[in-house]
C-alpha positions as CSV (number, residue, x, y, z in Angstrom):
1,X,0.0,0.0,0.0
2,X,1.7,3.4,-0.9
3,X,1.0,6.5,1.5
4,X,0.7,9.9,0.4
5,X,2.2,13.0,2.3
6,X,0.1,14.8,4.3
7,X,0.6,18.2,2.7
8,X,0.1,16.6,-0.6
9,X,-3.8,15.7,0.8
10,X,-3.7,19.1,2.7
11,X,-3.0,20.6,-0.8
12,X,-5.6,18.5,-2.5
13,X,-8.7,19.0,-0.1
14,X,-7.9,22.9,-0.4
15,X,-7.9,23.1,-4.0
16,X,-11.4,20.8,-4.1
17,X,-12.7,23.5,-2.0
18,X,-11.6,26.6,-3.7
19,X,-13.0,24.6,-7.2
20,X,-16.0,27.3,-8.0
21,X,-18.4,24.4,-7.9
22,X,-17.7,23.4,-4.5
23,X,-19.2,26.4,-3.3
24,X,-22.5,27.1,-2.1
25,X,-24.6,30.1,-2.7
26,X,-26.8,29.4,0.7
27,X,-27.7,26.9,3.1
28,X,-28.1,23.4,2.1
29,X,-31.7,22.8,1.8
30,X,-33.3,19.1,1.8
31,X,-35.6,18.0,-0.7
32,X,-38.5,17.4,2.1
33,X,-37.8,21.4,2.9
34,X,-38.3,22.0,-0.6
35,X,-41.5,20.3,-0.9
36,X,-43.0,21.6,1.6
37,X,-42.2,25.1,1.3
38,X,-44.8,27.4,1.5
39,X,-47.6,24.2,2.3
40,X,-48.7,23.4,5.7
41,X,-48.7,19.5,5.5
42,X,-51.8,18.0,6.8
43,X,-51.1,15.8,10.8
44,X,-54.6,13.7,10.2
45,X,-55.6,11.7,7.7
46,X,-58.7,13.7,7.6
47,X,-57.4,17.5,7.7
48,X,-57.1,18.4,4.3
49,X,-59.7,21.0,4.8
50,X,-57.9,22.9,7.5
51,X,-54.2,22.6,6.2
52,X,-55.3,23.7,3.2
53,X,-57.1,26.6,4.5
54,X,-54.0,27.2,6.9
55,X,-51.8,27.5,3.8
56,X,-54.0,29.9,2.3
57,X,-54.5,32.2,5.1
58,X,-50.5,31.8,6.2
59,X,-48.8,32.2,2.3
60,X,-51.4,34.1,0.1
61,X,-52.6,36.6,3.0
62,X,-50.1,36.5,5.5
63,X,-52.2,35.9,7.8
64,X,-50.6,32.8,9.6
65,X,-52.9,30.2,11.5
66,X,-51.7,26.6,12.3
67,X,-53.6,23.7,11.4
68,X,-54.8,23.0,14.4
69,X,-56.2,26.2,14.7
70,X,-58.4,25.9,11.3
71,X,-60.0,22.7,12.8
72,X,-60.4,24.3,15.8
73,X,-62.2,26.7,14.7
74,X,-64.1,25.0,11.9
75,X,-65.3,22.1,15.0
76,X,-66.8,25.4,16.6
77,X,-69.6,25.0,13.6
78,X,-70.3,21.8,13.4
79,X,-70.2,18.5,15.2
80,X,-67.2,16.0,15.7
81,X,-69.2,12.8,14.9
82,X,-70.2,14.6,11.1
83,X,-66.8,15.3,10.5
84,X,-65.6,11.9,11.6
85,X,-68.8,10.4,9.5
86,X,-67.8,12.4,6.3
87,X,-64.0,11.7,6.7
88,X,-63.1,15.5,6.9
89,X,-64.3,19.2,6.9
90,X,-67.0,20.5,4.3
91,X,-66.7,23.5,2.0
92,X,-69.8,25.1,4.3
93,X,-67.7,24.4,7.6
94,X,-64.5,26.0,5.6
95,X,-66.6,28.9,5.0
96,X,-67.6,29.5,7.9
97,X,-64.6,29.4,9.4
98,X,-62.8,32.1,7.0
99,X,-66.3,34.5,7.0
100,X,-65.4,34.3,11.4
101,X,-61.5,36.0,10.4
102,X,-63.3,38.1,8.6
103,X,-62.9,37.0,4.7
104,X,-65.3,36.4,2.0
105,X,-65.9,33.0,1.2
106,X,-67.6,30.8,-1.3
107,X,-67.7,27.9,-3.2
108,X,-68.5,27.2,-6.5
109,X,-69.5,24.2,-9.0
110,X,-68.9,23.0,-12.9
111,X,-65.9,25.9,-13.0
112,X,-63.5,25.2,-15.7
113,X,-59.6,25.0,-15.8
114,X,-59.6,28.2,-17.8
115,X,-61.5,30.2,-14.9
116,X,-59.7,28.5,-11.8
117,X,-56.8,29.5,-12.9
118,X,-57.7,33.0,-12.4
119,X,-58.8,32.9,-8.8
120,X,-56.1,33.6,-6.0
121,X,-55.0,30.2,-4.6
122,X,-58.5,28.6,-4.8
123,X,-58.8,25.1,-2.7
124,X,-60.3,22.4,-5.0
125,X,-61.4,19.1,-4.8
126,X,-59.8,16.3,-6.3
127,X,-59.7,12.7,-6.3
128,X,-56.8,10.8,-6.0
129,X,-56.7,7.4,-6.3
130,X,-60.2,6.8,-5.0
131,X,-59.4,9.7,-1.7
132,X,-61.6,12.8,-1.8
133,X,-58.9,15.8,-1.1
134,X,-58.7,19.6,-0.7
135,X,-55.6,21.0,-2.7
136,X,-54.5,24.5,-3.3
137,X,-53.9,25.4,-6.8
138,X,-50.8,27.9,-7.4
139,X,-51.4,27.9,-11.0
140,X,-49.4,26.7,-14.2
141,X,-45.8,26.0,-15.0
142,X,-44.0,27.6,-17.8
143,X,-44.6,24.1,-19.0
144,X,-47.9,24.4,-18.7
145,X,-48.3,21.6,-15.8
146,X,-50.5,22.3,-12.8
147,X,-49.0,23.6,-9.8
148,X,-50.4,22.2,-6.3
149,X,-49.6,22.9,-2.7
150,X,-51.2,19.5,-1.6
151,X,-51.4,19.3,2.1
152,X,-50.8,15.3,1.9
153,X,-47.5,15.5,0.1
154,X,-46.0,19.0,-0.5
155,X,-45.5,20.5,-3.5
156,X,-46.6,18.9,-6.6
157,X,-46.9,19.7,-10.1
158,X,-48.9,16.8,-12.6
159,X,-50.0,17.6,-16.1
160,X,-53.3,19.4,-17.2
161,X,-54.9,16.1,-18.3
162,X,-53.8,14.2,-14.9
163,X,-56.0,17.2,-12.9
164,X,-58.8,17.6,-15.0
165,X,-59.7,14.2,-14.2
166,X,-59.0,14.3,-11.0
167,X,-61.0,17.8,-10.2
168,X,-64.0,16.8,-8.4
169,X,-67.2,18.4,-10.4
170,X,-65.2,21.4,-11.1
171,X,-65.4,22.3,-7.6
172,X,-63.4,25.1,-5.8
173,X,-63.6,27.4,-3.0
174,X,-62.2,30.7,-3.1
175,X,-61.4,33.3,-0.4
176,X,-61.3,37.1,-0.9
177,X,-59.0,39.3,1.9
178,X,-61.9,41.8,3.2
179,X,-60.3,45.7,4.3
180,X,-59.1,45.5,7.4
């Protein structure tokens, strides 16, 4: 086995780091941190409703609220057994819940892709693989994919095709910041 000089590895581990690709602009960042930037990832199985409404309220009108918060609130208007029956939080308990901090809040039915894409992170309902699921949509890639802040996963982008079918009824609920 031959061994190398120490000032000849010294010399080598400095020049690797002075290499203009072995520097970093900024912190390391995981991919996890990535894909969940800016989405307040659901802690129940049924709490869709109220992270999505979270990540609303927190990253389009910074105005931050936890999770736990939303279904706090929302349980104020309705009973624990219906949500547990339904499997989550309705649109009616979401609106309630935003029209109480004071927002403008309603839902609407048979919307198409070319008008949802206009509202201000509107919360749709989709089905994925058989799960009924509130989603934010952050609109369209230069690609022209579908941008999501999915409370179950993170970011996600999928193509236009892949969401159309999984949009439930064209169904979305949209939240307007009232002057405070």
């Amino acid at each position: 086995m031959r061994f190398f000089p120490v000032t000849i590895l010294i010399t080598a581990f400095a020049m690797a780091l002075s290499h203009p690709q072995a520097s970093h602009a900024g912190p390391v960042v995981s991919l996890k941190e990535i894909r969940e930037a800016g989405v307040v990832v659901q802690q129940w199985d049924t709490s869709c409703a109220a992270a999505a409404l979270a990540t609303v309220f927190t990253y389009t009108f910074d105005d931050a609220v936890t999770e736990r918060e939303v279904a706090t609130g929302m349980l104020k208007f309705t009973e624990p057994l219906k949500v547990r029956y339904r499997g989550g939080f309705s649109m009616l308990d979401m609106k309630r819940y935003a029209q109480e901090r004071g927002y403008t809040a309603t839902g609407f039915r048979d919307l198409r892709f070319q008008d949802v894409r206009y509202f201000d992170a509107p919360i749709v309902a989709v089905d994925f693989y058989g799960y009924n699921h509130y989603v934010v949509f952050k609109g369209l890639t230069p690609e022209g994919e579908v941008r999501l802040a999915d409370p179950a996963y993170g970011n996600r982008t999928m193509s236009r095709e892949r969401f159309e079918n999984a949009w439930i009824d064209g169904i979305a609920f949209v939240m307007l910041e009232n002057n405070k």
